[in-house]
N, C-alpha and C positions, 0 to 999 in steps of 0.2 A: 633151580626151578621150584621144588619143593616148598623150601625156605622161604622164599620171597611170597609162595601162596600161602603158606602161614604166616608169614609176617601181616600180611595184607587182611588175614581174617584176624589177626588179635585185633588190629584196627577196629573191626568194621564191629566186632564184640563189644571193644571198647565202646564205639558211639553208638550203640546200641544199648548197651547198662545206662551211657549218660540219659540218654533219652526216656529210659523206663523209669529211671531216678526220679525224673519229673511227675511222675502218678505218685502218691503217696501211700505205698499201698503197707495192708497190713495180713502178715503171714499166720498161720497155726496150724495144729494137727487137733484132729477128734479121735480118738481111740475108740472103737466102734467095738464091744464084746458078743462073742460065742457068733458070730457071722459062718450063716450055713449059704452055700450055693445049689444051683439049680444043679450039680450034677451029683448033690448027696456031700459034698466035698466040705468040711471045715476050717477054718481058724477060729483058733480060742483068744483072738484080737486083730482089729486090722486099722491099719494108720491111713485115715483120710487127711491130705495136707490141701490145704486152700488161701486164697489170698484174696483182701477187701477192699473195696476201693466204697468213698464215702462212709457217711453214717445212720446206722437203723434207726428210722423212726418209728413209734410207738403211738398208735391210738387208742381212744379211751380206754378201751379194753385191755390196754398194754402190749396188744400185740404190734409185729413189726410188719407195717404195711406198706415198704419201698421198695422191698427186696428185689433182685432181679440175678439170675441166673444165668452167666454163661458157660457153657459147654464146647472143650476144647476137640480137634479133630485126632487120630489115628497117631499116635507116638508123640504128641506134644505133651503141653499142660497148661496149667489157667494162665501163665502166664504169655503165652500167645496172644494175650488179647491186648497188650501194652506197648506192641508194635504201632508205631507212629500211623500207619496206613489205616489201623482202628482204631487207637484214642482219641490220637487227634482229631479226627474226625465224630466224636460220639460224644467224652465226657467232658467237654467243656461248657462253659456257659453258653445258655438255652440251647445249648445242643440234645439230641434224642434220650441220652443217660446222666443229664448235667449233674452229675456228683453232690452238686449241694442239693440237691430233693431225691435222690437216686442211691440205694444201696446194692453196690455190685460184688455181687459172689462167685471167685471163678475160682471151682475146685478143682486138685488135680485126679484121673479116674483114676483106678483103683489098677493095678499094673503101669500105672504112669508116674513122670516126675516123684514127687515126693510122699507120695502114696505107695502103700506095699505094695511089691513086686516081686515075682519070681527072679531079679538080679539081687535081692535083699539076702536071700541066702538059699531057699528053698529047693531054687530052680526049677526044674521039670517036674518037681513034689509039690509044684504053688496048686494051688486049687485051680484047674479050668473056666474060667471067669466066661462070661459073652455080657452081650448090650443087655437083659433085661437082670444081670446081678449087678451090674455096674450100676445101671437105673437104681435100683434098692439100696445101695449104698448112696449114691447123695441124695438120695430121700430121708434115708437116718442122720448122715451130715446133715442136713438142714434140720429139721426136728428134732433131735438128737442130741446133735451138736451146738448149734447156733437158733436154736430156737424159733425157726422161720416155719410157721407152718400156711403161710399163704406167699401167692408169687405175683408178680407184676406180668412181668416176662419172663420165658426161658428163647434164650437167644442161642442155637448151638451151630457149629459148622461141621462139615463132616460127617464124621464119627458124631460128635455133639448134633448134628442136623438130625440124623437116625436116632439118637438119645430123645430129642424132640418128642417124636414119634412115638414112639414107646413111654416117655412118661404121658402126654394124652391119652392116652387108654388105658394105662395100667390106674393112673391119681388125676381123673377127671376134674376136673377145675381147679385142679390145685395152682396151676399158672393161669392168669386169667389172660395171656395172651400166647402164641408160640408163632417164633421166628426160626424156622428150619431152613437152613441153605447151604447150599449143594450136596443133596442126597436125592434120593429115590427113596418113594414108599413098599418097594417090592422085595423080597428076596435076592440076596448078591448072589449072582449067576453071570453067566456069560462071560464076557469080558473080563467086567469088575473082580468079578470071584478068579478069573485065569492068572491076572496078574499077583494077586495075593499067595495062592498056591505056590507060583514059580518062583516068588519072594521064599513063601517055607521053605518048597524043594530046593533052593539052592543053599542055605544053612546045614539040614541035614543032611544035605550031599557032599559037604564039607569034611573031611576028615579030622580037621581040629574041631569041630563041633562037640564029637563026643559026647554024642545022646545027651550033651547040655551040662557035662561035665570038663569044660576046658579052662583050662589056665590061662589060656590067650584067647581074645575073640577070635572067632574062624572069621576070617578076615576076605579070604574069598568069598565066601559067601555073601557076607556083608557087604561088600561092594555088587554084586548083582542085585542085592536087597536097596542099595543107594541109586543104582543105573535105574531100576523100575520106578523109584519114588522119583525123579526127575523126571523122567518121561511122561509118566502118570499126571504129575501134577503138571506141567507144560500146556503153552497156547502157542499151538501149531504158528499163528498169526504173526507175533510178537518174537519167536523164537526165528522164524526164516528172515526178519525185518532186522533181528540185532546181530543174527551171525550169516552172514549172506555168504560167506566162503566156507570149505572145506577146513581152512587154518584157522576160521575164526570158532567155527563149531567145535573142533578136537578143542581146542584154549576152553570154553565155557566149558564141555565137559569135565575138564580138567580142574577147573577153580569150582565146579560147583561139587565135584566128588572131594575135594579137601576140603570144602567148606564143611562138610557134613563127616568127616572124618571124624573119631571118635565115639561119635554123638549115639549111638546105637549099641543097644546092649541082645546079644542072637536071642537070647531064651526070652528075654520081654517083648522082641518084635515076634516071634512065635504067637505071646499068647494073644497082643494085641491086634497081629493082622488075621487069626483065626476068630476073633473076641464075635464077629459079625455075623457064624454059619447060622446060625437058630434067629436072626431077624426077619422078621415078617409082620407090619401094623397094616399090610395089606386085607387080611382079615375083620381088622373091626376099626375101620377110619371114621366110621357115624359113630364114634363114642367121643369123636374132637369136634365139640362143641362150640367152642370160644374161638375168636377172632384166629386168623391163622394166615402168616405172609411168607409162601415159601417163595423161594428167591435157588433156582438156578442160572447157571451163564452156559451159552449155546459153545462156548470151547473148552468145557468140562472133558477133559478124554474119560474119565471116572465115569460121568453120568451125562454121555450124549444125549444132546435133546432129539436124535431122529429115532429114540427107542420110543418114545411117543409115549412115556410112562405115566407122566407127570399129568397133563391135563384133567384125565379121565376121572386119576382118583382125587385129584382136589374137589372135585366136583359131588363126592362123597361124604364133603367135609360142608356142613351147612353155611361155615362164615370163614370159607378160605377162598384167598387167592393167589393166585400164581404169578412170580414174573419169569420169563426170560430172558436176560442181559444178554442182551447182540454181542457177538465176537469183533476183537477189533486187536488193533497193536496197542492199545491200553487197557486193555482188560489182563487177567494174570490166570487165564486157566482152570484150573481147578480153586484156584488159591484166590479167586477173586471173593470167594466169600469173607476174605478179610476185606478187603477194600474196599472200605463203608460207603467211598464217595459213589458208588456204583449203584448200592442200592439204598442209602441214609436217607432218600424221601420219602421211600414206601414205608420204612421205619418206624418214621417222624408222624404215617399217615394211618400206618399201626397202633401207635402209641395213644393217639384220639381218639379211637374208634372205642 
């Protein structure tokens, strides 16, 4: 049984590289020196890894004024965004990011993919990161690095959606646009914040964990840490519609926990699902001045729309708007903020403005 579900995801890996094969994208690292965090904490270097899609154009001034920033969600990395259900749908011709007039930036955060991480060697000695150190680090990636000191768009989801957020207030018009979708502008509590916790607590509760000293991933653990991220991200809708049995539901559960098999490192999901306590752009949302299209969908289990969050404070934001994407058996949950077909007009309707 096992075997044939690996068999089945080298597959589906495979046609998954072919398809990214098709972006022509281009990789590096910046070497970011003496980076101090908010909690006093140092490196004397830290490896921001990023990947390009198109090319900088430059005006009179020399500056590069295509640029466009995507921001990846909770344990991914920039490359998330060359999933078929986003490219194709965004970077083609006259499409909302058409590559030939369009420079796309998607770094990976800083505890993620090919960026320093507490699994690099450190571990539980990595510097306590959250969302407004991460913010300042692809702030110096871009200025720093790559030389981009103005933005077209910052486009993030998730985690990247909350990144949003925080750079409009912290580098006021440095993006002269912001597409945040599916988050919340509030403080992670309730729910949201319960399942992250129960994600920690079951790693440390793990006896192979070993205060983040293990040889083998604590593997129990990780599998409660994989059980919450499937549920979390799941559409109630779509999920009772594909597995209508009992035999059908155990099988998904089963192909979707070896799908994700390996993929998770205990001490990087530590830092990343804690990255979020100290967010709050609840406080100063009249400092996001520029156009602004957030985009949640109503079967978000993350970020229910009957918390009634959303509205109020767009409405704090002088040139924001909100959509709600109705739940349906084609929508994808939390996850539908990748799937541009869902909201690629308001985008498109963004991008003019």
């Amino acid at each position: 049984m096992i075997k044939a579900l690996l068999a089945a995801l080298a597959l589906t890996l495979a046609a998954s590289a072919a398809q990214a094969a098709d972006w022509p994208i281009k990789e590096g690292d910046v070497t970011l020196q003496g980076v101090t965090f908010k909690s006093g904490e140092r490196l004397a270097k830290a490896r921001m890894h990023y990947s390009t899609l198109g090319t900088p154009h430059r005006n009179a001034k020399g500056e590069i004024d295509n640029a466009v920033l995507l921001l990846h969600g909770t344990g991914g990395s920039g490359k998330n965004f060359l999933s078929p259900l986003f490219a194709d749908e965004l970077f083609g011709p006259g499409q909302p990011l058409d590559l030939a007039t369009t420079y796309v930036i998607m770094p990976d955060n800083i505890g993620h993919g090919g960026s320093s991480k507490p699994s690099d060697g450190l571990r539980m000695a990595f510097p306590r990161y959250d969302y407004d150190d991460m913010v300042a680090l692809q702030h110096r990636l871009l200025t720093e690095g790559l030389g981009v000191t103005r933005l077209k768009l910052i486009l993030g989801t998730s985690m990247g959606c909350m990144h949003a957020f925080v750079w409009g207030e912290t580098y006021p018009g440095f993006a002269e646009r912001l597409a945040p979708f599916a988050c919340n502008a509030v403080p992670l509590a309730g729910r949201n914040r319960m399942w992250r916790k129960m994600a920690m607590d079951a790693i440390r509760a793990d006896p192979a964990w070993k205060g983040g000293d293990y040889t083998t991933q604590p593997t129990a653990g990780l599998l409660t840490v994989t059980d919450l991220l499937i549920l979390a991200g799941g559409n109630p809708l779509a999920l009772q519609a594909r597995y209508p049995t009992r035999e059908a539901s155990d099988r998904a559960v089963e192909q979707m926990v070896a799908a994700r098999a390996g993929t998770i490192d205990a001490n990087d999901a530590l830092y990343y699902l804690d990255a979020s306590r100290n967010y709050d752009p609840s406080r100063a949302l009249e400092k996001i001045t520029v156009p602004v299209l957030w985009v949640n969908s109503a079967d978000d289990f993350i970020n229910p729309p009957e918390l009634g969050l959303a509205e109020p404070l767009a409405k704090r934001m002088p040139n924001a708007r909100f959509v709600l994407i109705p739940a349906s058996t084609e929508t994808r949950g939390h996850g539908t903020h990748t799937a541009a077909k869902f909201w690629k007009a308001d985008l498109a309707r963004l991008l003019r403005e």
